[in-house]
N, C-alpha and C positions, 0 to 999 in steps of 0.2 A: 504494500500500500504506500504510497504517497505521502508524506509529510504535509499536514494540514496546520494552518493556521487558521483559528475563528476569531473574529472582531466582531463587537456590538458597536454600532453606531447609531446614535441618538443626539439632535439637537446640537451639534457640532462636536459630541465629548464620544472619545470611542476607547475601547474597556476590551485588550485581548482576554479570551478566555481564561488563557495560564494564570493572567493577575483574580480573576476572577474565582477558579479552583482554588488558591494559594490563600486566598482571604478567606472562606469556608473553611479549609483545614486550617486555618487559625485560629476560628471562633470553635473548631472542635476542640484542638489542642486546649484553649484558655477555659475551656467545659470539664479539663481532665481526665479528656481520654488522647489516647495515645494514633499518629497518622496512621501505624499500619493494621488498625482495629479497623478502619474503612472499608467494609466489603461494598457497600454500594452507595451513590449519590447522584440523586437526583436534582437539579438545578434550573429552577423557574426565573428567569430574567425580566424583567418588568423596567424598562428601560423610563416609562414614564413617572414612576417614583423612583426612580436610580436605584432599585434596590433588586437584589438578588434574593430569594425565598428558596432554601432548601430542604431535604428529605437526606438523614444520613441511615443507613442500616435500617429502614422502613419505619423508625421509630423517631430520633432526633432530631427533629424542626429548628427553623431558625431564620435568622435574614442577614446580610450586611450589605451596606451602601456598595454597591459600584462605583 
């Protein structure tokens, strides 16, 4: 496969994905649990509240800014 790059752009502000997973495993991290407890993550982007809404291990909710 191909090396992909995702960008979100919105409103002139654009948010590659990587910053975007890296900030989620940091609000997991700062929750006390540990990166490679991650078996799954899901990632709702909501570019008009600049905020990211995620689902970690079908159980862990949460949000942070874009």
């Amino acid at each position: 496969m191909a090396k992909t790059n995702m960008f979100v752009e919105y409103q002139g502000k654009q948010v590659e994905d990587k910053a975007i997973i890296a900030a989620v495993k940091k609000a997991w991290t700062e929750a006390g649990h540990k990166v490679g407890d991650i078996k799954t993550m899901e990632l709702y982007i909501k570019p008009e509240e600049a905020s990211v809404y995620y689902v970690i291990n079908e159980t862990f909710t949460g949000s942070v800014a874009m």
